[in-house]
FIRONU-918302 format. One line per field, with one value per residue (C-alpha): residue number from 1; residue in one letter; x, y, z. Coordinates in steps of 0.2 Angstrom, whole numbers, always signed. Example, Ala and Ser with C-alpha at 12.3 -4.5 7.8 and 13.67 -1.06 7.14 Angstrom:
BEGIN
pos = [1,2] $
code = [a,s] $
X = [+62,+68] $
Y = [-22,-5] $
Z = [+39,+36] $
! end
This chain:
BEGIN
pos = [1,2,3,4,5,6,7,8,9,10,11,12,13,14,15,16,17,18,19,20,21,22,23,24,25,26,27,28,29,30,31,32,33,34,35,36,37,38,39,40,41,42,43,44,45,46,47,48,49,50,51,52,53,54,55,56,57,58,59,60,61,62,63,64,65,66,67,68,69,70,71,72,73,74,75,76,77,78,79,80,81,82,83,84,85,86,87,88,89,90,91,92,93,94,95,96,97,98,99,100,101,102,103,104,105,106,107,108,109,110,111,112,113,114,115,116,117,118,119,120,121,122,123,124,125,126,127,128,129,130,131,132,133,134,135,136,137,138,139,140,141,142,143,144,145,146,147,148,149,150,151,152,153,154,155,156,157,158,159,160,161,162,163,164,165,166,167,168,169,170,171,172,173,174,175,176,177,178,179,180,181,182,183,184,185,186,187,188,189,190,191,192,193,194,195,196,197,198,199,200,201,202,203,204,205,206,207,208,209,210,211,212,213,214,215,216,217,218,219,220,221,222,223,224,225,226,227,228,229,230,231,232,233,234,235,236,237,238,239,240,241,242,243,244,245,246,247,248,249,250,251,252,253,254,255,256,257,258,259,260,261,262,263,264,265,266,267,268,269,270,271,272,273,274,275,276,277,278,279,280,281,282,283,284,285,286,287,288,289,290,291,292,293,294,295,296,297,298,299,300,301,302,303,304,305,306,307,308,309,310,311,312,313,314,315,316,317,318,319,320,321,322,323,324,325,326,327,328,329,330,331,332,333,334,335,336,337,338,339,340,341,342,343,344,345,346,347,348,349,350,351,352,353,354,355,356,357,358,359,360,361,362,363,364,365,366,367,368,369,370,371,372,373,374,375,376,377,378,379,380,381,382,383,384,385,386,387,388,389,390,391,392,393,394,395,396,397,398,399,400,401,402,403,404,405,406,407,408,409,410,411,412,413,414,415,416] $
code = [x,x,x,x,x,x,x,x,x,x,x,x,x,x,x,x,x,x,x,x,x,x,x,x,x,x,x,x,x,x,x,x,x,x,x,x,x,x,x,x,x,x,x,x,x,x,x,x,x,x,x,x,x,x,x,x,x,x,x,x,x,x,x,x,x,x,x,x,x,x,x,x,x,x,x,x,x,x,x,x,x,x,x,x,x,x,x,x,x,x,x,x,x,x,x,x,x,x,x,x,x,x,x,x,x,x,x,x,x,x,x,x,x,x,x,x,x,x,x,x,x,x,x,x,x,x,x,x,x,x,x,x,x,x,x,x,x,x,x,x,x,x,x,x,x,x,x,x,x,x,x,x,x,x,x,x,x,x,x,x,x,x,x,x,x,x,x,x,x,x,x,x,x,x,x,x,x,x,x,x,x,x,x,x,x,x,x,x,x,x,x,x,x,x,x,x,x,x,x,x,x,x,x,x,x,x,x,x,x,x,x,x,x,x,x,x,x,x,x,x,x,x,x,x,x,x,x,x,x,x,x,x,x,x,x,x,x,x,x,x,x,x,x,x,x,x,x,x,x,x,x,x,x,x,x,x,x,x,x,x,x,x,x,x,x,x,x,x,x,x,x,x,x,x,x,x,x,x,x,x,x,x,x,x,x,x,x,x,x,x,x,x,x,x,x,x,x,x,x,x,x,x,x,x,x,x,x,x,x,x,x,x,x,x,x,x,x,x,x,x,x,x,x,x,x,x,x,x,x,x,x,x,x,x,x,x,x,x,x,x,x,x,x,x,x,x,x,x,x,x,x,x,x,x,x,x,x,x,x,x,x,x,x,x,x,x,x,x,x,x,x,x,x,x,x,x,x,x,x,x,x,x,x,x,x,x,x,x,x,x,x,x,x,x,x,x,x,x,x,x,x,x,x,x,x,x,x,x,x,x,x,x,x,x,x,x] $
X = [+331,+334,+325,+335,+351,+342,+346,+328,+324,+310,+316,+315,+300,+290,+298,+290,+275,+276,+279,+266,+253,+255,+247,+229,+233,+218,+219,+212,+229,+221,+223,+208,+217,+203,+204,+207,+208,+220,+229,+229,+239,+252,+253,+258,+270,+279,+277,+283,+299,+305,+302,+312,+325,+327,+330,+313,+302,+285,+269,+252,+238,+219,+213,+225,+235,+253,+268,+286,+295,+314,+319,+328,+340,+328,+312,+305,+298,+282,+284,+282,+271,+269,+255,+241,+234,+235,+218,+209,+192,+187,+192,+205,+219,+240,+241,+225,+234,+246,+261,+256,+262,+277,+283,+285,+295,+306,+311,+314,+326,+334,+337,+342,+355,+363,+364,+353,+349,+333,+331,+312,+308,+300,+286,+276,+256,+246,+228,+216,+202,+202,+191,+176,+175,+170,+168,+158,+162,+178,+193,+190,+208,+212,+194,+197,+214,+208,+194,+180,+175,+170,+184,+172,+160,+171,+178,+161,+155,+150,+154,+139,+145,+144,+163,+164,+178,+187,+187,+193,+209,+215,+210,+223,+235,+235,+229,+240,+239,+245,+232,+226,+223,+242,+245,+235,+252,+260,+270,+263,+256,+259,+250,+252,+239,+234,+224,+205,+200,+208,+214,+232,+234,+224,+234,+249,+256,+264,+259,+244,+245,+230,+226,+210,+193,+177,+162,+151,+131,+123,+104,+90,+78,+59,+47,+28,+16,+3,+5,-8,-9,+3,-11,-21,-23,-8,-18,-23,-7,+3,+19,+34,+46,+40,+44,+62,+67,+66,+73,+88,+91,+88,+103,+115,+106,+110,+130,+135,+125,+134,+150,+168,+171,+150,+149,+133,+127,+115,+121,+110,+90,+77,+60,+43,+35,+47,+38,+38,+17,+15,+16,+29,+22,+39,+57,+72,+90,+104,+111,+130,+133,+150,+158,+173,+162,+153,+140,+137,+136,+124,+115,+116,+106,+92,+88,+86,+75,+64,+62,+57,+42,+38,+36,+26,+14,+13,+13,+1,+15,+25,+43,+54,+73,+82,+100,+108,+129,+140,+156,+164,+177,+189,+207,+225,+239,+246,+262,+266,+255,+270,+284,+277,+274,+294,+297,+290,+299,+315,+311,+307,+291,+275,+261,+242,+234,+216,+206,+202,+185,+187,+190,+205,+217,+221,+204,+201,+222,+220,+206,+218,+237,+243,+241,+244,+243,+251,+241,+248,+239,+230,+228,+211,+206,+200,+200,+193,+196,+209,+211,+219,+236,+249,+268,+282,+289,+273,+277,+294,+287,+277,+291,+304,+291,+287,+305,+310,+296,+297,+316,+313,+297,+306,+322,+338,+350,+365,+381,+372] $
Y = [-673,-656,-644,-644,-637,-629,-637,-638,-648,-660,-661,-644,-643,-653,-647,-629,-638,-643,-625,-618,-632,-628,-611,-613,-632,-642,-658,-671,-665,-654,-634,-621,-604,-597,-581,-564,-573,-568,-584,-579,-564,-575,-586,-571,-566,-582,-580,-564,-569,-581,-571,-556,-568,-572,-553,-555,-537,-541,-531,-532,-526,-519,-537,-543,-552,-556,-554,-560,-554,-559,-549,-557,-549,-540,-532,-527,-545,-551,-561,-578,-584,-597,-597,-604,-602,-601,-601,-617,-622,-624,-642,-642,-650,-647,-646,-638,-623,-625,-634,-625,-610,-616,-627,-609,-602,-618,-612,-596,-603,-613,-601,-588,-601,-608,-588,-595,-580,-579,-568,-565,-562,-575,-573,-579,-577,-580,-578,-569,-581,-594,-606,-595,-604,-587,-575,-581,-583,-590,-587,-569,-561,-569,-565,-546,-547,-552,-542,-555,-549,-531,-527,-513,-528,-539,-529,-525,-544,-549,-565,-574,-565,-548,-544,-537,-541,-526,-521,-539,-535,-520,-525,-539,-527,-535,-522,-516,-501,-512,-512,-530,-526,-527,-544,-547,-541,-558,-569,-585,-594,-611,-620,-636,-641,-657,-669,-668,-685,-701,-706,-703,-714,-727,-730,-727,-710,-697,-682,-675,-661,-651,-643,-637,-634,-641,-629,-631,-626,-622,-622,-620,-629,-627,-639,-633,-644,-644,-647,-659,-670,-684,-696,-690,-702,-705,-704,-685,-678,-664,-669,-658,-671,-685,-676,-667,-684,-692,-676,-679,-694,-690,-678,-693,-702,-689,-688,-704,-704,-689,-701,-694,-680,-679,-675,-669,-663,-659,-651,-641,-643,-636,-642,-629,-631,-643,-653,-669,-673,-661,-665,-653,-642,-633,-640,-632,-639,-635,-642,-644,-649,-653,-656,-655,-653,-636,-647,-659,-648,-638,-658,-662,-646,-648,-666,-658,-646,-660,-673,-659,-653,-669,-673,-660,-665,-682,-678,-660,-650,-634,-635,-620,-625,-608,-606,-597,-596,-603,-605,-610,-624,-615,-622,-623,-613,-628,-622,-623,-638,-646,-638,-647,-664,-661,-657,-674,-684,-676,-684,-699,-697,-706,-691,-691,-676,-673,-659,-652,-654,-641,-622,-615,-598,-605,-605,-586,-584,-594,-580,-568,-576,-591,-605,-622,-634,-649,-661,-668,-686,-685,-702,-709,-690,-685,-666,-650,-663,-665,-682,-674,-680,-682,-692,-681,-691,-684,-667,-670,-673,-661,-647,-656,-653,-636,-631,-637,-629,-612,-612,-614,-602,-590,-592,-597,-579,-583,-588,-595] $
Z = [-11,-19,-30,-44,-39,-23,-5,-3,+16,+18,+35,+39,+29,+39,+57,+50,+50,+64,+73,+64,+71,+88,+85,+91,+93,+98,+109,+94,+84,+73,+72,+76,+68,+61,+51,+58,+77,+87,+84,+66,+69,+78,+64,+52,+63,+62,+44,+43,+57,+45,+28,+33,+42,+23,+19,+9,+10,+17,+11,+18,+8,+14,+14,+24,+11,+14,+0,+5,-10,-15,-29,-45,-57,-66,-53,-68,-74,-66,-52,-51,-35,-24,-11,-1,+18,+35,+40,+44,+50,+67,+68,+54,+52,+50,+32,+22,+13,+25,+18,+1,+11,+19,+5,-3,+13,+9,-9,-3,+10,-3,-14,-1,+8,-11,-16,-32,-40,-52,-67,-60,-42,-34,-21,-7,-2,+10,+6,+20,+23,+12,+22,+24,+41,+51,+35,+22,+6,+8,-5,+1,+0,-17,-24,-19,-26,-44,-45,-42,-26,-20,-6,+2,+2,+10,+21,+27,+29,+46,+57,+66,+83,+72,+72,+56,+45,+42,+61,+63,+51,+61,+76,+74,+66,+48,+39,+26,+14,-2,-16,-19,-38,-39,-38,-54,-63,-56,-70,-65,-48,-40,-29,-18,-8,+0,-11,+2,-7,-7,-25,-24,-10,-15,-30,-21,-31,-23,-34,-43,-56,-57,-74,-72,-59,-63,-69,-52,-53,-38,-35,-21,-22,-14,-12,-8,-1,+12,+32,+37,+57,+57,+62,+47,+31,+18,+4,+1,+8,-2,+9,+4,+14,+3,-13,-7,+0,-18,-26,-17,-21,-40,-36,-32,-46,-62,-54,-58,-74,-81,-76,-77,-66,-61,-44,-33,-15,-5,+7,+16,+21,+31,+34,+40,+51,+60,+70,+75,+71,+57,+38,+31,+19,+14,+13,+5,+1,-9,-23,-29,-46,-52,-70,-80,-97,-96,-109,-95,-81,-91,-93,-76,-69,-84,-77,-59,-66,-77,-64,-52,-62,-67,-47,-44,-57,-50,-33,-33,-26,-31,-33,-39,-44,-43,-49,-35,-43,-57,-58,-76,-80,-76,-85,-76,-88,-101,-100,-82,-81,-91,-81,-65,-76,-83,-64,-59,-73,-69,-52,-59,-49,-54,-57,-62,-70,-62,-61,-44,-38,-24,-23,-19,-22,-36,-47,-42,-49,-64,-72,-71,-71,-78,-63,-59,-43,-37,-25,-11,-3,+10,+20,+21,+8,+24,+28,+37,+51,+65,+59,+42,+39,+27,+27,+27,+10,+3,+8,-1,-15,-18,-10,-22,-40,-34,-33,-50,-58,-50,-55,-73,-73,-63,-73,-66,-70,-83,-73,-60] $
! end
């Protein structure tokens, strides 16, 4: 296949792939390049190798975010971007933000190799820690960059060894002088990333079409009892255990009521005093809430909230639900939405347009510059796993949409 009239390579897109895996390579398959690692300087070295082969101009900024720029007829028109990452989780896989990144080094190589020259430039990113494996948050080079994180904050952050971040980034030698801020003045920003759930495969199409994020409600919850001996009688007890266990359970319960895009987690809990013969008399979990109608979202976190005072009525306990972050629906730009779905067609490839349930780059980019994603399958949807894998035809097809839509978005120049 070809991206439009650019030689784009599956071939060569998935041998890059590849190269890029055996950097901090594990023995499952998987890839362990965590952010700001050593290994994560080599694999921006690569990067860099192969953007400035392509006479592209590389710029670092002082988070660490990478821009591979080739220029168009007119520098003075807002880039168009394409980007993802290279960080992974401790046991991740080849492709997560991976093949996002390099399918963008593949239309660059295109349009370097066919002479195609556009009427905007066109460049590449690669966001510092987007994982949040070792730095928490994660999304922490794009959330500087649009002005959603503080970068003397970030910079500052801490991993669980105490390395701090920003020593971490010079230490490594990524540290650039470039403002962040800057790349809010982009024209537009694409996205392919693997899928991370199992739809597309399972009915057998190779692309997805993201046109927007679900709103996502986060919650602590603390549930107040009593600690009491293990051997004493069941009925007086005030047991917090009892209580969160059935909380939780409501949790699954109001996600599937609310229906369509209704998703919910528990994802974290701890238990005081943790012992194996003592009645718990505190426990506390977090709570994800997911939604693509702010209206239900705001539903689904109201039902948490009732059926936990309700509990502790019955059950003579104190529970306090807190809203601990929020993140709005955030929607993908319509118009380059249909550029990949008039890519896809052009293709004659089947599509679906779904909404990502996950946060990527992307969802920080799209509150500031027009956005879009392309999903990729992902066998089995697993991911943030060394088992995560994907077909090179799948890789194809995805490289093959975001080439054709770049190339119109960016503007093929007249004569070309």
């Amino acid at each position: 296949m070809s991206g439009g009239n650019l030689p784009v390579s599956g071939a060569r897109l998935w041998d890059s792939l590849m190269e890029m895996a055996r950097i901090g390579a594990t023995p499952k398959g998987g890839c362990n390049r965590q952010t700001l690692t050593d290994l994560d300087g080599e694999a921006r070295a690569l990067l860099r190798q192969w953007g400035e082969a392509l006479g592209c101009t590389v710029t670092v900024d002082r988070v660490g975010n990478m821009v591979l720029r080739r220029e168009g007829r007119d520098p003075s028109r807002p880039a168009v971007a394409i980007g993802s990452h290279l960080d992974t989780q401790p046991t991740g896989g080849r492709f997560d933000g991976v093949l996002g990144v390099l399918a963008g080094l593949e239309v660059l190589r295109a349009l370097h190799e066919s002479g195609t020259e556009t009427e905007a430039p066109v460049v590449l990113v690669n966001w510092t820690n987007e994982e949040g494996a070792r730095f928490a948050p994660p999304m922490m080079g794009s959330g500087v960059a649009m002005g959603l994180l503080d970068e003397a904050e970030v910079l500052a952050k801490a991993d669980p060894a105490g390395a701090v971040f920003g020593e971490e980034l010079r230490r490594i030698g990524w540290q650039g002088e470039a403002d962040p801020a800057a790349l809010q003045s982009l024209g537009a920003y694409f996205e392919l990333h693997i899928e991370q759930g199992p739809l597309l495969e399972t009915d057998g199409i190779p692309v997805g079409i993201v046109d927007k994020a679900l709103g996502q409600l986060w919650l602590d919850v603390t549930v107040t009892g009593e600690e009491a001996h293990a051997g004493s009688a069941m009925g007086p007890r005030r047991d917090a255990m009892v209580a969160a266990a059935m909380l939780v359970q409501v949790v699954e319960e109001i996600a599937l009521a609310a229906g369509g895009d209704g998703r919910a987690t528990v994802g974290r809990l701890t238990v005081a005093p943790d012992s194996r013969n003592v009645v718990p008399s505190r426990v506390w979990f977090s709570v994800d809430l997911r939604h693509g109608d702010p209206k239900a979202l705001a539903r689904m976190g109201e039902a948490l909230e009732a059926r936990a005072e309700s509990l502790a009525a019955e059950r003579d306990l104190d529970i306090v639900v807190e809203r601990f972050w929020e993140s709005p629906l955030i929607p993908f730009d319509h118009k380059l939405v249909e550029a990949l779905q008039q890519a896809a067609q052009g293709r004659g490839l089947p599509y679906r347009v779904m909404p990502t349930g996950i946060g990527h780059d992307a969802v920080y980019l799209a509150r500031r510059v027009p956005t879009a994603m392309i999903f990729c399958p992902c066998e089995g949807g697993i991911s943030h796993n060394e088992a995560e894998s994907i077909t090179p035809e799948w890789a194809e097809a995805g490289l093959v949409v975001l080439a054709d839509a770049v190339l119109a978005t960016a503007g093929r120049a007249r004569g070309e």
